[in-house]
C-alpha positions in Angstrom: 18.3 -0.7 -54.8 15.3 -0.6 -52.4 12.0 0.9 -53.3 10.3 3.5 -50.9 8.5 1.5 -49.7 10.9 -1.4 -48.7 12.8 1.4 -47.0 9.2 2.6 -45.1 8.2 -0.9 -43.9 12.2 -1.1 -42.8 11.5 2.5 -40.9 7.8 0.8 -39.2 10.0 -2.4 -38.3 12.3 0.0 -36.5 10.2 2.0 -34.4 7.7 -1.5 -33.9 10.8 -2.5 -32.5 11.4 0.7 -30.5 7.7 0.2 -28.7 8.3 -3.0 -27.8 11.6 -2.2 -26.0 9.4 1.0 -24.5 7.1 -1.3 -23.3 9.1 -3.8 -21.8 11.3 -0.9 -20.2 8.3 0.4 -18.5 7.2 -2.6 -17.1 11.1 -3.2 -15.6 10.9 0.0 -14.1 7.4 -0.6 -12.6 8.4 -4.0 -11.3 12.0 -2.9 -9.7 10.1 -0.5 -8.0 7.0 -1.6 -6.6 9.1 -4.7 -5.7 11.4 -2.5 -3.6 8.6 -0.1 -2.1 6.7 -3.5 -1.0 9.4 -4.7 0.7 10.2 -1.4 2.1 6.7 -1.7 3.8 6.7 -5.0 4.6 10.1 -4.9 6.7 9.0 -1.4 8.4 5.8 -3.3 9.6 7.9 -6.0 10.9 10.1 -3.5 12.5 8.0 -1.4 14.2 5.9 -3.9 15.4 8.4 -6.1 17.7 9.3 -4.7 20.7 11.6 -1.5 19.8 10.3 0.5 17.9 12.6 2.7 15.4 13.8 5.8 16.0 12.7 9.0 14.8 15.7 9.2 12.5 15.3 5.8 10.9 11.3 6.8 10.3 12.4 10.1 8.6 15.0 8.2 6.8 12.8 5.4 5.6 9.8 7.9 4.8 12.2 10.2 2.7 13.7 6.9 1.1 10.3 5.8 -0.4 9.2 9.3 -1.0 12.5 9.7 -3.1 12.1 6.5 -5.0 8.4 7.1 -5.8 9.4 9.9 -7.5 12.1 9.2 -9.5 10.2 6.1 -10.5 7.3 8.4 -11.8 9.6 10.7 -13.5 11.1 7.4 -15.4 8.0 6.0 -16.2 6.9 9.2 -17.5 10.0 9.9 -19.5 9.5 6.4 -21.2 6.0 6.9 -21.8 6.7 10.3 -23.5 9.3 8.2 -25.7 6.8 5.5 -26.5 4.1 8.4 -27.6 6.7 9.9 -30.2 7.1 5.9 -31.4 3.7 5.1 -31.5 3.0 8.6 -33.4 6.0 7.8 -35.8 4.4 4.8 -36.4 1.1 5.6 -37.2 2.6 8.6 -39.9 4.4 5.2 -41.4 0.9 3.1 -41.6 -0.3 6.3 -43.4 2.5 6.3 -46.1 2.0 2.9 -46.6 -1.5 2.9 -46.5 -2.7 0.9 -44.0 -3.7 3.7 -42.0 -7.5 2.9 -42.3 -7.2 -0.3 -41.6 -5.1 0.1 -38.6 -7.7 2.5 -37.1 -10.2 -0.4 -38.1 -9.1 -2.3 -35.2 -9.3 0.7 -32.7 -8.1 -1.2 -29.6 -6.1 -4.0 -31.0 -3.2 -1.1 -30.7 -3.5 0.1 -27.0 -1.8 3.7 -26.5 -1.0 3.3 -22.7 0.6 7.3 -23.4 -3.6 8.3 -24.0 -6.1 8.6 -21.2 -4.5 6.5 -18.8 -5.4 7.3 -15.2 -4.5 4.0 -13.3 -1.7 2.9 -14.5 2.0 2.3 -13.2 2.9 5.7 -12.0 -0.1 5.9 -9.7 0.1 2.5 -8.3 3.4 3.5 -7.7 2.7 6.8 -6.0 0.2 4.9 -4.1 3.0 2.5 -3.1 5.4 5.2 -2.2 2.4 6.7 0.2 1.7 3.5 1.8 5.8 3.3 2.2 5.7 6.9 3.9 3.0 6.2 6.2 4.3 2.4 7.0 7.5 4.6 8.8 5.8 7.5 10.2 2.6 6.8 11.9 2.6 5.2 14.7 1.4 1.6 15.0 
């Protein structure tokens, strides 16, 4: 039979593992995305800068396209990250049964929350993205 503590480092394993598959879930997303929305620019540019230009249709349709995808990419990312919070904060509640809490917030840092006080990150360089994507089809070049 296990101990309470056997099961609790069994539990931190768990959501550890949990984090890591949040993290490397957000990074997918992120990289699907900006990967699409920079080829998305680049062949507009290429488009509209030969000798017919695209219609107003295919701008609207492009510009709607990378506004849509933006978006949804955000709302993932931000859905993941909200997952990876509850993780991280199960996680920490486990450190403090076992009681390594202190020591964990010894090395402040070592532990990166990327769900705390974030403000570049990868929802607004994909925002930014999506914008660039928008403008590439409607202005004029």
């Amino acid at each position: 039979m296990q101990s309470g503590d056997d099961i609790r480092i069994l539990a931190r394993e768990t959501v550890l593992n949990e984090i890591s598959y949040r993290m490397d879930k957000l990074w997918r997303i992120f990289s699907w995305t900006s990967t699409v929305l920079v080829a998305m620019i680049g062949g507009t540019i290429a488009l509209r800068t030969g000798k017919i230009d695209l219609s107003l249709v295919h701008q609207i349709v492009l510009a709607v396209a990378a506004g849509v995808l933006g978006l949804y990419a955000v709302i993932w990312l931000r859905q993941n990250l909200r997952l990876e919070r509850r993780a991280r904060d199960a996680l920490a509640a486990h450190d403090r049964a076992l009681g390594i809490g202190p020591y964990v917030e010894s090395i402040d840092g070592a532990l990166p929350r990327p769900d705390r006080g974030i403000v570049v990150g990868y929802s607004l360089t994909v925002a930014l993205l999506s914008l660039a994507a928008i403008v590439a089809a409607l202005i004029p070049l």
